[in-house]
N, C-alpha and C positions, 0 to 999 in steps of 0.2 A: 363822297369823301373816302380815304382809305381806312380800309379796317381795321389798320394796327398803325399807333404812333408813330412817328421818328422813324419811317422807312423811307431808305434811302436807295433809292437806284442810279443805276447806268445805262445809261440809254449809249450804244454805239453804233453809228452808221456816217458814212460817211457824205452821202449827201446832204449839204447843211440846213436848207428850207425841209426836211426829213424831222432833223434834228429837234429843230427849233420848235416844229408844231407837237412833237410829244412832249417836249420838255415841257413848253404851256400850258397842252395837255392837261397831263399828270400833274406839275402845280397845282391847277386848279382844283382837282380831286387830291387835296390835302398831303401828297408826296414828296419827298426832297430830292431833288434829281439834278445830278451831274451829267454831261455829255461832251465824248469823246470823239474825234474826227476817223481816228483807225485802230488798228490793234497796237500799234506803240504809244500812241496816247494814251487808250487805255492803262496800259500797263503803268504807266505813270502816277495814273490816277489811284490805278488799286495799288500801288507801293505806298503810297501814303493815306489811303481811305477805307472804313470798310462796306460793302455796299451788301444790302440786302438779296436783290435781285438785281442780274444784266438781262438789258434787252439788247441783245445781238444781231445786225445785220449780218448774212451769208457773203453775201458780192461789196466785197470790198475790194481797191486798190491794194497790191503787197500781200497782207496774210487775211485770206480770209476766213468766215466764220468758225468754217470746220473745223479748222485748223486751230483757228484762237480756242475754241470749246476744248478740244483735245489738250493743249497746252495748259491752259485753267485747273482742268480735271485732277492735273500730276499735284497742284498744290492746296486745290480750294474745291468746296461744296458749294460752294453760292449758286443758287438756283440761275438757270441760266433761261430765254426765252430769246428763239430765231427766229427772225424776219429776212425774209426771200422773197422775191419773185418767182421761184420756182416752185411749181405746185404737184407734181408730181410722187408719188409716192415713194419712188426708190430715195430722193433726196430727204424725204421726211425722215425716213429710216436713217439715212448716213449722218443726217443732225442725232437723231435721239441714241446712235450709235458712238456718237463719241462724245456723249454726257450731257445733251441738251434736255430741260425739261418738258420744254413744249414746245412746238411749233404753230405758225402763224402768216400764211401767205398774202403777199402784196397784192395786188390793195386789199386793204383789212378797214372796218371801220375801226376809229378809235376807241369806242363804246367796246367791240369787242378785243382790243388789246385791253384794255383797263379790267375787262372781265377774267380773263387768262391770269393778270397778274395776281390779283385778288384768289383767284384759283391756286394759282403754285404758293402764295404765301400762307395760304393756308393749310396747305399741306407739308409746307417747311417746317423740318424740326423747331423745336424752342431750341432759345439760343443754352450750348450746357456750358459757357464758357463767358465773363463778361467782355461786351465789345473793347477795342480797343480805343480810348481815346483819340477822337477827330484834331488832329493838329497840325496846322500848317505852319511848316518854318519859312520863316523871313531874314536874311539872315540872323542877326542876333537876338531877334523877336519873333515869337511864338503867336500862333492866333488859333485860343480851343475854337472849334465850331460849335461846340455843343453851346456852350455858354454863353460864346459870342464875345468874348472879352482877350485882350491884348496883353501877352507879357512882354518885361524885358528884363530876366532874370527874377529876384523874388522882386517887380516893382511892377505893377501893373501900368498899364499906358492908358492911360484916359481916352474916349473917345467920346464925339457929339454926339447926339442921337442918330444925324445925319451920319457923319463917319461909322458909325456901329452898321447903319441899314447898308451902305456901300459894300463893309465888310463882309456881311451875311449875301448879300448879292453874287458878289464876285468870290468866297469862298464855297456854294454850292455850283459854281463853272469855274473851277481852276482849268487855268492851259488854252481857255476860249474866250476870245475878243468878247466885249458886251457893247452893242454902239450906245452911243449917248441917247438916241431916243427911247433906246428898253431904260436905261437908267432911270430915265426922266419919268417913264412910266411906274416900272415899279415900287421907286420911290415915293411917286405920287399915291399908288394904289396905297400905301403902307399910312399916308396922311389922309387921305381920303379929300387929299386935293384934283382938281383935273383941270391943272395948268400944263401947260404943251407950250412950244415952240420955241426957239431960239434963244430966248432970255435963258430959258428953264435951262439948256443946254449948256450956256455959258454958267448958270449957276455950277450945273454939275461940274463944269471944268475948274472952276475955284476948290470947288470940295474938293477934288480927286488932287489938287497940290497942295492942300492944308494934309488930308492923309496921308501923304507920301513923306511927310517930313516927319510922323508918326513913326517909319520903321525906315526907310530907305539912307544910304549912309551917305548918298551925295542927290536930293531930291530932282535936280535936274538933268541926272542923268539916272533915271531907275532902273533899277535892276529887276523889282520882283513887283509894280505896277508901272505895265507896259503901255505906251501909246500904239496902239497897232494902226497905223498908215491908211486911211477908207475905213476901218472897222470898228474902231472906238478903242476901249481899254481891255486890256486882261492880267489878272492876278496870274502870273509865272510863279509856285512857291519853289523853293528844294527840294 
């Protein structure tokens, strides 16, 4: 499990089967992890988020790693950790030259990415500033993460248990599709049910329009819980 509560990472790279197996990963050893497809997502993410540690792909499409570290550096500390395929020394160097903390070459086992982390967390200052509160806006409602609870204005929005668990699902992956089988899954994990298939599926799709009537201003055409086309759904906040 992780060493320190309520750590929250980024995991960026843009191969999505990449993605997906660290974010399960690291779930499973007790960490809260968002993940981004490139450095403009990113960016997105950390406008509204604050993250512990990034885990950083080098070979990205558009801007890649070195480039994203460099740009980071001008405004943030956030410990950073690069994943490459490139094993060579000279590029280790040009990562930890423009503010990387660690590096870590492909293929890596996951045992040893989880060690590294644990490593640079440790070594990160304490925090000398308190975080800023985790909120995602929808339009005219609010959704703290910490708490896990919905405003709209001073009126809080009720949520099911179900709606709550969706919410904390899909608010630690804003900006990324979630298909309905991880749905079914994690939701399940969360009851300690392990029903699967289609039914389950169709359950999730009832929930996901009882929620969407919760903050969306016209339900059947959503704006900030997306039907993504083959992918399932994704929380788009502002």
């Amino acid at each position: 499990m992780s060493e320190q509560p309520d750590v929250h990472l980024l995991i960026v790279d843009d191969d999505e089967r990449i993605r997906s197996l660290l974010q399960k990963f690291l779930v499973r050893h007790g960490f809260w992890v968002s993940a981004a497809r490139d450095a403009a997502h990113a960016r997105r993410l950390l406008g509204g988020l604050e993250f512990d540690l990034i885990v950083l792909d080098v070979m990205m499409p558009g801007e890649d790693g070195i480039s994203f570290t460099r740009d980071l550096r001008e405004t943030m500390q956030t410990p950073i950790l690069l994943l490459t395929a490139r094993g060579e020394t000279s590029d280790r160097i040009t990562g930890l030259e423009a503010g990387a903390d660690d590096y870590l070459s492909k293929p890596f086992e996951p045992k040893e990415l989880l060690l590294r982390i644990n490593a640079i967390l440790r070594r990160a200052p304490l925090e000398a500033t308190p975080k800023v509160p985790k909120v995602l806006h929808l339009g005219q409602v609010r959704y703290d993460v910490d708490r896990g609870e919905m405003w709209h204005g001073d009126i809080q929005v009720r949520l099911t248990a179900t709606e709550a668990a969706l919410m904390r699902i899909f608010a630690a992956r804003p900006g990324e599709p979630v298909s309905r089988g991880e749905l079914v899954e994690d939701l399940n994990r969360g009851t300690g049910r392990g029903e699967s298939g289609q039914s389950q599926e169709r359950a999730v799709d009832v929930q996901i329009t009882r929620l969407r009537r919760k903050f969306e201003a016209d339900p059947k055409q959503p704006r900030y819980l997306q039907t993504v086309r083959g992918a399932g759904y994704m929380l788009a906040p502002e």
